[in-house]
C-alpha positions in Angstrom: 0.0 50.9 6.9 -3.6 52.3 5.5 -4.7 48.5 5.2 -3.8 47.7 8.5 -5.4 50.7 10.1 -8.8 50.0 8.3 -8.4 46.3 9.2 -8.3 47.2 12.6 -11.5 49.7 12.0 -13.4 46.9 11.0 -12.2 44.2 12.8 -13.6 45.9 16.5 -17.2 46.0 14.9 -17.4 42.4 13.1 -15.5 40.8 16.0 -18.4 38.9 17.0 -19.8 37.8 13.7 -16.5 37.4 11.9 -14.1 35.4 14.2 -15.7 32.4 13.1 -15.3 33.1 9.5 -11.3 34.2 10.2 -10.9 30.7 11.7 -12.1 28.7 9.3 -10.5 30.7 6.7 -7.2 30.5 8.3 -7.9 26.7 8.5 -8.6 26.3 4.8 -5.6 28.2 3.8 -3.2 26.0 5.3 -4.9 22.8 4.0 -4.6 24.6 0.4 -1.1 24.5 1.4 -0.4 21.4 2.5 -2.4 20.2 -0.9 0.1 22.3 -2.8 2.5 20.4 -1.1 1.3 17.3 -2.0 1.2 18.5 -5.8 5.2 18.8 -5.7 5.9 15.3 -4.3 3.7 14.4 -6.6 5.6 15.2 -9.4 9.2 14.4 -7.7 10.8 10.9 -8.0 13.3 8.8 -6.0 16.3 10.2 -7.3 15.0 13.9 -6.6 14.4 12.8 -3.1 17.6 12.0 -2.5 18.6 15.2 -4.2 17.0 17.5 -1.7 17.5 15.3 1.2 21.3 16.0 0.0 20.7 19.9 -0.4 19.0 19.9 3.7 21.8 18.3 5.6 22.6 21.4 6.8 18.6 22.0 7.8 17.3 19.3 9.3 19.3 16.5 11.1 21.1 13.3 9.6 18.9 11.5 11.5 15.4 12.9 10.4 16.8 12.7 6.8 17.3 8.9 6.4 14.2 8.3 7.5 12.3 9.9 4.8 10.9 7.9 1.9 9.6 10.6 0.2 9.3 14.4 -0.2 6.5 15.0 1.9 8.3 13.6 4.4 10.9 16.3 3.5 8.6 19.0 3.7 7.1 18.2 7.3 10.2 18.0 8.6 10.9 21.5 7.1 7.1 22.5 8.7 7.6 21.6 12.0 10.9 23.4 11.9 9.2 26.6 10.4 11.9 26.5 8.0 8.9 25.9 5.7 5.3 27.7 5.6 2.4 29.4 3.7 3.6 32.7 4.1 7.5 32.1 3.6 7.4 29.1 0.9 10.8 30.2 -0.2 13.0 27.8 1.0 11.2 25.1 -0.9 11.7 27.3 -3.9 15.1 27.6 -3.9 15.7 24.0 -3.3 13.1 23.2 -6.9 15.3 25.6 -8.2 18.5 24.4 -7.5 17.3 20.6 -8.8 16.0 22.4 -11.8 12.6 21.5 -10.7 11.1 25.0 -12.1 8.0 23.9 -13.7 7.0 23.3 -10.0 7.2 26.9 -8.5 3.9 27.9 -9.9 2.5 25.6 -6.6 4.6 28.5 -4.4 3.5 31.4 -6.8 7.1 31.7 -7.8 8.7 31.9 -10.7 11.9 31.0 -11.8 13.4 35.0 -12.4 11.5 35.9 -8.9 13.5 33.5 -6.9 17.1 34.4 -8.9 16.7 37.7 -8.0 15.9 36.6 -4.1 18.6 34.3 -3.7 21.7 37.0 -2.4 19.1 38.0 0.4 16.8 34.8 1.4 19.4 32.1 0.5 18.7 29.2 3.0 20.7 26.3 1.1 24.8 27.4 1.9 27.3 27.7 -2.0 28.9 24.6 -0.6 25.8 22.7 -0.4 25.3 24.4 -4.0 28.9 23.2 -4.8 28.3 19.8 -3.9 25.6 19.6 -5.8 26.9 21.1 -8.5 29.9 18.7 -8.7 27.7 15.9 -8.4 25.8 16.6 -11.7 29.1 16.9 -13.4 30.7 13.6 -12.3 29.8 10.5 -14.7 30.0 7.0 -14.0 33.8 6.8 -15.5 34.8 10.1 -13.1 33.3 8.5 -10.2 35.4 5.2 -10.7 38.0 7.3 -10.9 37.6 9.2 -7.9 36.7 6.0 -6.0 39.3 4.5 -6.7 41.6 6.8 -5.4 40.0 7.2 -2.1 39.9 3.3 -2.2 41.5 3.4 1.5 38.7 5.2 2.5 35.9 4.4 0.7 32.6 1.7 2.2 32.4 -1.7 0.3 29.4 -0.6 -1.3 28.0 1.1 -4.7 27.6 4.7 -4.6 26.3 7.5 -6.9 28.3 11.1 -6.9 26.1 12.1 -4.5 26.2 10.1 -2.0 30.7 9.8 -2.7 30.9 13.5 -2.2 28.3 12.7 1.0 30.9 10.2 2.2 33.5 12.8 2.0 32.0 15.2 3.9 31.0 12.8 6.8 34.4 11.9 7.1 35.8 15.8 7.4 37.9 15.2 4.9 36.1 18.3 2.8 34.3 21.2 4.3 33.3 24.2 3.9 36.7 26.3 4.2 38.5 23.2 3.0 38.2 21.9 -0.6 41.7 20.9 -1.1 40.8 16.9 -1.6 38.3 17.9 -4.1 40.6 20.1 -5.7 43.4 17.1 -5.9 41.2 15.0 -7.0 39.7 17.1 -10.0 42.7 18.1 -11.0 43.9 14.2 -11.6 40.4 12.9 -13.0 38.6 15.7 -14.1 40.2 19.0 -14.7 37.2 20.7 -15.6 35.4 20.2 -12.4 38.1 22.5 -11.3 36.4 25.8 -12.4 33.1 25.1 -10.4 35.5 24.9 -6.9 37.3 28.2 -8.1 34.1 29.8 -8.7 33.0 28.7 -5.2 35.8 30.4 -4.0 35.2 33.4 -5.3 31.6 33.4 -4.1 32.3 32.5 -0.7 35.1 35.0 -0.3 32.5 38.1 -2.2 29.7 36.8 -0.1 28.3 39.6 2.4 27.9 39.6 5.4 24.8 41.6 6.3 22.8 42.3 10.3 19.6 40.9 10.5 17.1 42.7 8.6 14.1 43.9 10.5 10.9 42.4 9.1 9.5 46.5 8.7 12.2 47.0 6.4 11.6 44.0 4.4 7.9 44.9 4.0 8.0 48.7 2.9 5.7 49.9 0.4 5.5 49.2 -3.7 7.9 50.9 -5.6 11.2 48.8 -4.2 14.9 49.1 -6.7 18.3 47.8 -6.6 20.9 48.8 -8.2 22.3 45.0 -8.9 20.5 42.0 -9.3 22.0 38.2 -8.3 22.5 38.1 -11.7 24.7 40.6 -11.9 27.1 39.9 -9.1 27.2 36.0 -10.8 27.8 37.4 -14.5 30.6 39.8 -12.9 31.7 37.6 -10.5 32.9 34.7 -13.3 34.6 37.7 -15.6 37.2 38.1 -12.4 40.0 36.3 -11.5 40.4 35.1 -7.9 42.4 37.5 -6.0 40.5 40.8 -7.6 37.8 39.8 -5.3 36.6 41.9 -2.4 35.4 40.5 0.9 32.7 42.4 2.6 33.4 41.2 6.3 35.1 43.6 7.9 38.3 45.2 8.8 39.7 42.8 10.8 39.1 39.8 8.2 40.2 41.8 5.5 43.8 42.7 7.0 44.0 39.0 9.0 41.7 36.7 7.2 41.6 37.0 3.1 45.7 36.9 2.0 45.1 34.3 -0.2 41.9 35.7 -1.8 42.6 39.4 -1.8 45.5 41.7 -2.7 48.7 41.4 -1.1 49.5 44.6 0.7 53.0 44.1 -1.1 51.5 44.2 -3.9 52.4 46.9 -6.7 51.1 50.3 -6.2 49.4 52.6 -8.8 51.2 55.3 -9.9 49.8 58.5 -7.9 52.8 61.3 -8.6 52.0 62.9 -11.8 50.4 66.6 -12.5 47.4 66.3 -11.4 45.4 63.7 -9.5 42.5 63.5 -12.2 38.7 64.2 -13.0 36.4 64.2 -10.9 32.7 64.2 -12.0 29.4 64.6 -10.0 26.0 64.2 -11.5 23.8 65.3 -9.3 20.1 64.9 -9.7 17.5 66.7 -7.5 14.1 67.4 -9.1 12.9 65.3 -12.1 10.6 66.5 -14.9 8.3 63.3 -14.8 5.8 63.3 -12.0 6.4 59.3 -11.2 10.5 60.4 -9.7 10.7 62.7 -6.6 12.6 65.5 -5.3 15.9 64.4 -3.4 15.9 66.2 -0.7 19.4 66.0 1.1 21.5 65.5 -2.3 23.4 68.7 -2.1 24.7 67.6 0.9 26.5 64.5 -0.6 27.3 66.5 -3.8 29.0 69.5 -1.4 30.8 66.6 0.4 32.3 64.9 -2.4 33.0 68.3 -3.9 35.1 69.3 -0.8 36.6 65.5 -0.5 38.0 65.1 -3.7 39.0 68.5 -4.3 41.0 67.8 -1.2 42.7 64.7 -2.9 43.9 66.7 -6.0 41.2 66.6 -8.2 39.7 69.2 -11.0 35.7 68.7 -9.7 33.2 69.2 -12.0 29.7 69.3 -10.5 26.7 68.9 -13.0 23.0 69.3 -11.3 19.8 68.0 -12.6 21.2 66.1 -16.0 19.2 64.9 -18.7 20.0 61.9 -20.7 20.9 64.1 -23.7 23.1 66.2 -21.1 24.4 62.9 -19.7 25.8 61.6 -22.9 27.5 65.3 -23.6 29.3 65.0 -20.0 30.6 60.9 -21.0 32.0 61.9 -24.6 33.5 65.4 -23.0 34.9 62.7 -20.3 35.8 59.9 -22.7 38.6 62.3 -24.5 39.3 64.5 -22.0 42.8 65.9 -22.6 44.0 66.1 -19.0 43.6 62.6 -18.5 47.4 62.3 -20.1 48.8 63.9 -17.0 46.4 62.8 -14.3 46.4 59.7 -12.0 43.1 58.6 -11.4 39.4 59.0 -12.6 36.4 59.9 -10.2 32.4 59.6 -11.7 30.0 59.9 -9.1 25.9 59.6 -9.5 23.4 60.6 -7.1 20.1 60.2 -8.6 17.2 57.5 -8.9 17.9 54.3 -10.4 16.7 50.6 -10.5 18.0 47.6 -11.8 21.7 48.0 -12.5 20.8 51.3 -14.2 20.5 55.5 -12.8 17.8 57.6 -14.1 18.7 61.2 -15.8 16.4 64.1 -14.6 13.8 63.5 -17.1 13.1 60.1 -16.9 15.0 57.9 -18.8 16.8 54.8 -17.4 20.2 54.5 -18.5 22.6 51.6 -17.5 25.6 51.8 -15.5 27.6 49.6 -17.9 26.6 52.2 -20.4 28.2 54.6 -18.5 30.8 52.8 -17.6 32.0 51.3 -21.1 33.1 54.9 -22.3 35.7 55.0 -19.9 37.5 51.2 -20.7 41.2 51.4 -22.4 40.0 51.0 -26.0 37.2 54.0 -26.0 39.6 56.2 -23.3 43.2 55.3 -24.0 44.2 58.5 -22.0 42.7 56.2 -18.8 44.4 53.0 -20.0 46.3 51.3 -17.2 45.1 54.1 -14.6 42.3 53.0 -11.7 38.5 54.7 -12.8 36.3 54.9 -9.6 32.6 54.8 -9.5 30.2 55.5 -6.7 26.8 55.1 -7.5 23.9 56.6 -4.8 21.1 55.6 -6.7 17.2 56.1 -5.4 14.2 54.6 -6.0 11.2 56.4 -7.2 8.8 57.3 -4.6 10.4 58.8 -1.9 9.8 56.9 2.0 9.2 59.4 4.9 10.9 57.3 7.6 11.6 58.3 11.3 14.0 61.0 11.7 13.1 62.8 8.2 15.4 59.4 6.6 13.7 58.3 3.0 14.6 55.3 1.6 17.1 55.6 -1.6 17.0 52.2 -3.0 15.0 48.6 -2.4 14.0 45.2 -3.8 13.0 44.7 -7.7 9.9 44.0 -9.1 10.5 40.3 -9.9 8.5 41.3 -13.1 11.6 43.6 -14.8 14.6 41.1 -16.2 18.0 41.7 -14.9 20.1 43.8 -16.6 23.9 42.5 -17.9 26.5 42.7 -15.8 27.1 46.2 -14.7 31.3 46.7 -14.8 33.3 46.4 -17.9 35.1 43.0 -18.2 38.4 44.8 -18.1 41.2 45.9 -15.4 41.4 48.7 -13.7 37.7 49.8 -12.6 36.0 49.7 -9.5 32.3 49.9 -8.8 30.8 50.9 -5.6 26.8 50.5 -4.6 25.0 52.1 -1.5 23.3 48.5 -1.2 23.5 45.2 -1.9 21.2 43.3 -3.9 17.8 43.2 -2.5 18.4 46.1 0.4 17.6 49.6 0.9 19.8 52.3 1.7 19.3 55.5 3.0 19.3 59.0 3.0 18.7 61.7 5.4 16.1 64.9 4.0 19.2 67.1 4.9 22.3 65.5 6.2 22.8 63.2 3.0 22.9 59.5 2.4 24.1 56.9 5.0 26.9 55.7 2.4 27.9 59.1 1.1 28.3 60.5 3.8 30.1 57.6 5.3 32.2 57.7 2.2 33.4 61.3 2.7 33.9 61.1 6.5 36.7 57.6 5.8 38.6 59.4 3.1 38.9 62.2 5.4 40.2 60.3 8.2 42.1 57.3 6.6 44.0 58.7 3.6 46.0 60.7 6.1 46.7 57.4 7.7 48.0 56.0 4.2 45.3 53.8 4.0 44.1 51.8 0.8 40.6 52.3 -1.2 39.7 49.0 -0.2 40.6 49.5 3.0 38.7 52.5 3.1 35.2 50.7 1.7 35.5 48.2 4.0 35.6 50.9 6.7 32.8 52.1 4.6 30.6 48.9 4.8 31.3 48.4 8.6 30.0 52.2 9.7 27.3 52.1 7.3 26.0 48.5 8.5 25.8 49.8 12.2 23.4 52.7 11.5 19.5 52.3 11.8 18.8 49.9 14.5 16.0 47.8 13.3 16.8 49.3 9.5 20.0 48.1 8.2 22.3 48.6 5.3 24.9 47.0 3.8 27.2 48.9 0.7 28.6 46.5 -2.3 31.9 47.8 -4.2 33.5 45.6 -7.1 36.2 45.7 -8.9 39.2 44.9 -10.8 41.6 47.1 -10.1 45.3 45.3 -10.5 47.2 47.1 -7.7 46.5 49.1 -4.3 45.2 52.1 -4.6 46.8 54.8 -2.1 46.0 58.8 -2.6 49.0 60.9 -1.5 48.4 62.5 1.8 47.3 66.3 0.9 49.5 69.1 2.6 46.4 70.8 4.3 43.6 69.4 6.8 39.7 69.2 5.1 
């Protein structure tokens, strides 16, 4: 905002000499594009035109497409739809990414980790585009006889690559975006191994989130910007599940009508929730931070009192621990890790409300610790007194200079520095955990200077009123994801849980009202 408002200083008292000089600048720039652009088709040959002409079927029309020779054609097509320009090259990027193109991002000022960690919130190109694609690379000359020749009936008298087979197949409906079943039949007869690339796309497509318009004031806050997982992450973790451990993001309605095959069956076994006690519960919460760089969070206490008074009200022994150092940290996990009242509970509970970035949380003085480190003293072999029993994790993490937004609301966590590598995947490759984020990759989320975060808060006020209602966890997040995306008005949110629990997860009903 400070540049702006000197801009503007300025701008009255050179108006006259320096409007000129804007014009002709502004002219320059976007022939330095278009010469950028040239650069790329420079370097891309026929078959790479057809590639992306493949990839923007769903972008610019049929038509448009088979008339163009060449990838500047491509690109003014893309221009004149202002799907494409100088200040929002990205589309191009992802499409030189996806046709392994990298060495040409540098004419974008991309690189290669930048636009991995962008895809989950600027993804242009749909996964079934990606699939198609995908497949295509993967089917050689003897596969594509193959397949030919079983769609003989329906096949033109002419020679075809992959692509354009997979092209043909689309153009006559008979795959599509929610149907893959004729790809499926014919992998499975010709080319088993294809098979895993439609069953990832499955699970992609039924974990993709569905997230409100982002408001470009959002996307442009000040330096500083975290998430808590990168595209990378969700990826790694998403291949290390199987299908129906998968959790939709779209709502309540699609999760009880719309997601049988992909999701739980609400028949489907129960976790045990009837012994002594309900479990551990842990809180870390972190308010004031010994290094200078990591601010005060103001409104924490709120969300610790709340999920003090929540989960106490569900059964379970609380135990609160304020401002935590890493060395204090690791004391709380290995007390945790062999805690002997894990034999007679049902259930574990470890909440964080601190500063983080990049899959990890920060301690209160300083140091960056990873949420699969945290997370990986709690699996079967290193707590065997949690083995076969559900282990929750809610992660409010914030970033580290605090936003003064309107109504006193900071902002808790944003975008990575495309600089920093992702981290591994962030939930143990095992059953029985679930993971849930205050925002998905590439968002911020929220919290109020004294009424809490958005997703906390959200969090506390759904297990209040749907456990009494015998409602599922999942249930409840998705509840969760739907209240939280409907606050802000031009600033949005979206939460992200994971997980791999095996069965539903119901808490008993508690005898009194919270």
């Amino acid at each position: 905002m400070g540049d702006i408002l000197i801009s503007e200083k300025s701008g009255m008292a050179a108006a006259s000499q320096g409007l000129s000089m804007s014009s002709s600048s502004h002219d320059n720039g976007r022939e330095n594009f278009r010469e950028r652009l040239l650069d790329i088709d420079y370097n891309l040959g026929d078959l790479e035109v057809e590639q992306l002409k493949f990839l923007c079927q769903d972008l610019v029309s049929r038509k448009n497409l088979e008339k163009c020779s060449s990838a500047s054609d491509i690109f003014e097509h893309l221009l004149a739809g202002k799907l494409l320009s100088e200040e929002d090259p990205f589309l191009l990027a992802e499409l030189l990414y996806i046709i392994k193109q990298n060495s040409l991002l540098k004419y974008l000022h991309y690189t290669k980790e930048q636009v991995e960690n962008l895809l989950p919130t600027k993804r242009k190109v749909s996964l079934f585009r990606n699939l198609l694609y995908e497949m295509s690379e993967n089917i050689d000359s003897d596969i594509l006889k193959s397949m030919i020749f079983l769609q003989k009936e329906s096949m033109p008298k002419m020679q075809m690559t992959s692509l354009s087979f997979l092209g043909h197949l689309e153009k006559q409906a008979q795959i599509g975006e929610d149907d893959v079943k004729v790809l499926e039949d014919l992998c499975a007869k010709v080319a088993p191994s294809l098979g895993r690339k439609i069953e990832k796309y499955k699970k992609e497509k039924a974990f993709q989130v569905v997230t409100c318009p982002v408001d470009k004031e959002t996307e442009s806050l000040p330096q500083g910007k975290e998430e808590v997982f990168s595209c990378s992450d969700v990826q790694q973790f998403l291949g290390a599940l199987p299908v129906n451990s998968l959790f939709c993001n779209s709502g309540i309605s699609k999760f009880r009508q719309g997601f049988s095959g992909v999701l739980p069956s609400l028949k489907s076994p129960v976790y045990k929730m009837d012994r002594k006690c309900r479990g551990q519960c842990v809180i870390i919460n972190n308010h004031s931070f010994t290094v200078t760089s990591l601010s005060e969070r103001r409104g924490t206490q709120k969300d610790a009192e709340c999920l003090t008074h929540v989960f106490k009200w569900l059964g379970f022994n609380v135990n609160i621990y304020n401002d935590v150092t890493k060395e204090n940290l690791e004391e709380v996990l290995i007390k945790f890790q062999s805690h002997p009242d894990h034999a007679d509970g049902d259930c574990f509970v470890f909440c964080v409300l601190t500063h983080g970035k990049f899959g990890a949380v920060y301690s209160s003085d300083g140091v960056l610790i990873p949420i699969r480190e945290i997370m990986s003293h709690f699996t079967a072999l290193q707590c065997p007194g949690l083995a076969d029993k559900p282990k929750l994790f809610f992660i409010q993490a914030c970033q580290g200079e605090e936003i003064q937004l309107s109504v006193s609301i900071e902002a808790d966590a944003i975008n990575p520095e495309p600089t920093h590598p992702p981290l591994q995947n962030s939930v143990p490759n095992e059953a029985d955990f679930l993971l849930g984020l205050a925002t998905v990759p590439g968002y911020v989320s929220f919290r109020h200077t004294t009424e809490g975060s958005w997703y906390i808060q959200s969090l506390y006020n759904h297990l209040k009123d749907l456990v009494p209602r015998h409602e599922d966890i999942l249930s409840i997040l998705t509840a969760v994801n739907d209240d939280v995306s409907r606050r802000g008005g031009t600033r949005k949110q979206m939460p992200q849980p994971a997980f791999t629990l095996r069965k539903i997860l119901i808490f008993p009903v508690p005898q009194e009202e919270l």
